[in-house]
N, C-alpha and C positions, 0 to 999 in steps of 0.2 A: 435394584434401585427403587425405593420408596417412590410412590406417586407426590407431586408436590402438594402440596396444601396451599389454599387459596389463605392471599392475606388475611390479617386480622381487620380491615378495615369493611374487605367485600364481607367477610362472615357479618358485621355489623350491619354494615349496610342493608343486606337481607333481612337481616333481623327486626329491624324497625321497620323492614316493610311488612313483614308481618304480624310484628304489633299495632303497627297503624291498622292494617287491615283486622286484627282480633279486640280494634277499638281501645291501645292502649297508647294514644299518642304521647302521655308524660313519659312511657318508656321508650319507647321509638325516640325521643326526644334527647334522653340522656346517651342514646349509642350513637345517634348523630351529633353531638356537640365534640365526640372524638373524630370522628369521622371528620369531620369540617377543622379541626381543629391541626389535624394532620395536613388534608388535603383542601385547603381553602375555594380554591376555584372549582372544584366539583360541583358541577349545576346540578345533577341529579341526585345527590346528595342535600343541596340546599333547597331544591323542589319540595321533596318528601318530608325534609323538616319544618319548610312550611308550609303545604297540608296537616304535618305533625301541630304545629301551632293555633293553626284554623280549628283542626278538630279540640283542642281543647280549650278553645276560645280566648286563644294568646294572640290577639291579634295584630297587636302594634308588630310584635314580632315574628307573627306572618306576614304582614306589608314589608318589614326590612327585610324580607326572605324574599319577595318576589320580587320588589324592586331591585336587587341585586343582581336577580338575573336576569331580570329585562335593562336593566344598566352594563353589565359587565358581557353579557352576550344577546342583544335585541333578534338578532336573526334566530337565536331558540327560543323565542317565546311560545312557537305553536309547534314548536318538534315534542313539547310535552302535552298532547293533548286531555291528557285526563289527570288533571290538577286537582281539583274538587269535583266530586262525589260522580266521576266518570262524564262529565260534560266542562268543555273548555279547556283553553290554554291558559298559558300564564295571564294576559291582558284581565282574562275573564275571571279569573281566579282572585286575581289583584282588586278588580271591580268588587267583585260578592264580596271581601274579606272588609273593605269600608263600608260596603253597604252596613255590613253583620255589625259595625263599629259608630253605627249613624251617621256616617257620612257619605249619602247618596249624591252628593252632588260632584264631588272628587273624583268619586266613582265613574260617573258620566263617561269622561274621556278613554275610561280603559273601555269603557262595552262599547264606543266607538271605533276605535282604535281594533278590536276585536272583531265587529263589526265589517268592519272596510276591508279586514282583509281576511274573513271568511264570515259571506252574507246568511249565515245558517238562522232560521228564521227565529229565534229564540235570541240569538246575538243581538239582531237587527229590532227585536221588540225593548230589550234594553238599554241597547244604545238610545232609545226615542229620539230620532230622528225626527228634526219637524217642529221638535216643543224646545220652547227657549230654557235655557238655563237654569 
């Protein structure tokens, strides 16, 4: 009996993780839009495409990427910790990607929110604690 073959969705999925990672996130992008397109609720799928978006500075649709997972599952926001460039979870992730879009002030409440619920001293200097609004 033949070994099985993994789906065609895991092969993809792979795959754009390591085009993300060989710096090709327009390609990683196109193998997750099947990917997502099949299996909608897949967080780790919509994670990876938006880091895929972050790196090629598609932001509006890295923000609908992470808001969706921090909407549709809030308790996995920090089971992905390495969102962007190996530091943070989603909150944090979510933050940088309006920073990147100039809107630091939006941003605020995610390095908060990131913040409060892991005080790693980098969280806690962008959350700015302390300064008004």
């Amino acid at each position: 009996m033949p070994e099985p073959t993994p789906e065609p969705h895991v092969i993809d999925f792979r795959t754009a993780e390591r085009l993300l990672d060989a710096r090709d996130p327009r390609g990683a992008v196109k193998l997750l839009d099947s990917v997502i397109s099949s299996h909608p609720g897949n967080t780790a799928a919509r994670l990876l495409r938006a880091r895929a978006y972050f790196a090629s500075a598609q932001l509006r649709r890295a923000e609908g990427e992470f808001l969706h997972v921090l909407e549709h599952e809030p308790d996995n926001g920090f089971a992905f910790p390495h969102c962007l460039n190996g530091v943070g979870g989603t909150p944090i992730a979510l933050g940088r990607t309006l920073v990147r879009a100039g809107r630091a002030g939006e941003a605020l409440r995610h390095f908060r929110l990131a913040a409060a619920l892991d005080p790693r001293p980098d969280f806690v200097e962008a959350a700015r604690f302390g300064e008004r609004d």
